[in-house]
C-alpha positions as CSV (number, residue, x, y, z in Angstrom):
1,X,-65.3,-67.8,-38.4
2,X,-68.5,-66.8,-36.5
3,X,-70.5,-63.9,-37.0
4,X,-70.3,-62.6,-33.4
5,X,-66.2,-62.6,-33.5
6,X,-64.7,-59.0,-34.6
7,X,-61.0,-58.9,-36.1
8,X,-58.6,-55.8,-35.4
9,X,-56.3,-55.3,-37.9
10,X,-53.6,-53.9,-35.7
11,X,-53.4,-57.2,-33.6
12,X,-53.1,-58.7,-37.2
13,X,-50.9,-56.1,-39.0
14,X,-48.2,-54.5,-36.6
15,X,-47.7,-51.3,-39.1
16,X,-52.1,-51.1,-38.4
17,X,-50.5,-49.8,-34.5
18,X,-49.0,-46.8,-36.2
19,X,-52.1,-44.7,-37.3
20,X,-54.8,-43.4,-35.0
21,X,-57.1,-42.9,-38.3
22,X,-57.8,-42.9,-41.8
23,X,-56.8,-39.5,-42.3
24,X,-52.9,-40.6,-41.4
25,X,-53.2,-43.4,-43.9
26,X,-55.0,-41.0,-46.5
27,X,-51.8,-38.5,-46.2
28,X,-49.3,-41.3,-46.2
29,X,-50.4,-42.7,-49.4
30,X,-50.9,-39.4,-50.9
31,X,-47.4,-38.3,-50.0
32,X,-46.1,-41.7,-51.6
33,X,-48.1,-41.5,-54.3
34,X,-46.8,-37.8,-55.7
35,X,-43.4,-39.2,-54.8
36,X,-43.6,-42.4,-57.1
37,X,-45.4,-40.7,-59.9
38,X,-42.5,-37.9,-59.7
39,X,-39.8,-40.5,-60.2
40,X,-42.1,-42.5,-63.2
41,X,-42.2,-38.7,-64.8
42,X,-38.2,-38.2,-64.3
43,X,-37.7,-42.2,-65.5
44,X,-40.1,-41.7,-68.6
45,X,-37.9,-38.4,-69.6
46,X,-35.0,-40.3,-69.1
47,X,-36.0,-43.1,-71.8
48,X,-38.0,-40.5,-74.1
49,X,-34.2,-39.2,-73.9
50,X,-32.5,-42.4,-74.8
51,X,-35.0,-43.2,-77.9
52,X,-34.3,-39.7,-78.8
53,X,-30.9,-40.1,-79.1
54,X,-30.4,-43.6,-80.3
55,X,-33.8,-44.1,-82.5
56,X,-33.6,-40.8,-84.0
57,X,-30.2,-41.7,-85.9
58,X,-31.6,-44.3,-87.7
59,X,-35.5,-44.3,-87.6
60,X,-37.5,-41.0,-87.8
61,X,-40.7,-42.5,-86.8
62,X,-39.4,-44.1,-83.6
63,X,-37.6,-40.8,-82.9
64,X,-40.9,-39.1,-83.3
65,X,-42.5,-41.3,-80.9
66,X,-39.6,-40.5,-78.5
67,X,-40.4,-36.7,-78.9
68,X,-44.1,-37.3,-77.8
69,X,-42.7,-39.9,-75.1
70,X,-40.8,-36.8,-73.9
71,X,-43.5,-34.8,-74.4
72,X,-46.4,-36.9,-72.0
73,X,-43.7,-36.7,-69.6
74,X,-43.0,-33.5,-69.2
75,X,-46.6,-33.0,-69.3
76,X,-47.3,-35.5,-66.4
77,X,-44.6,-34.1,-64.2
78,X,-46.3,-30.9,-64.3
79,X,-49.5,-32.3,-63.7
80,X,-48.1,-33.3,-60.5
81,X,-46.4,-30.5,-59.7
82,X,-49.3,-28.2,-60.3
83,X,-51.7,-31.0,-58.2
84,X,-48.7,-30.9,-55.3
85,X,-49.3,-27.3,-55.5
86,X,-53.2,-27.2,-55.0
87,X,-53.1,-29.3,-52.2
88,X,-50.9,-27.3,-50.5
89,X,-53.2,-24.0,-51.6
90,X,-56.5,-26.0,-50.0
91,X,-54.5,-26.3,-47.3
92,X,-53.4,-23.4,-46.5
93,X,-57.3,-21.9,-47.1
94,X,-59.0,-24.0,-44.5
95,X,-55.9,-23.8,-42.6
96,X,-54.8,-27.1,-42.2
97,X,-51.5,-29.1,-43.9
98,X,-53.4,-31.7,-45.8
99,X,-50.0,-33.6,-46.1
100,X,-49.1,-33.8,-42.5
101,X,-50.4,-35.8,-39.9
């Protein structure tokens, strides 16, 4: 490829045509991301659960490590909650929805 040629990545990329800048992609992934890591929170309680009730009839220890499976969990999904919640309070200070485009 020579050095004078310039790519664009929306003649290469068809979902490129969608954003008119990085601040689009930016909120995109952001709004994914809280979503995903909401669902691995809710998933991670679910299996903490599980272990809870099937390890801790026959193995304390593993029951244990079920409790403080449940506990990172529960933990992380307030994490994100509380995260979800001061980007919406930026936000609203300098009066723009960070999370919309």
């Amino acid at each position: 490829m020579n050095n004078s040629e310039t790519v664009n990545i929306a003649d290469l990329i068809s979902p490129g045509k969608n954003f008119d800048n990085i601040g689009q992609v930016v909120t995109i992934v952001v709004n994914n991301a809280f979503v995903l890591a909401a669902f691995l929170a809710f998933i991670f309680i679910l299996i903490a659960g599980f272990g809870i009730l099937v390890g801790g009839a026959g193995d304390p220890k593993k029951a244990e490590q079920s409790k403080q499976m449940a506990t990172y969990a529960v933990i992380g999904f307030l994490v994100i909650i509380f995260s979800f919640w001061i980007v919406q309070l930026i936000g609203s200070l300098i009066g723009r929805n960070i999370l919309e485009f």
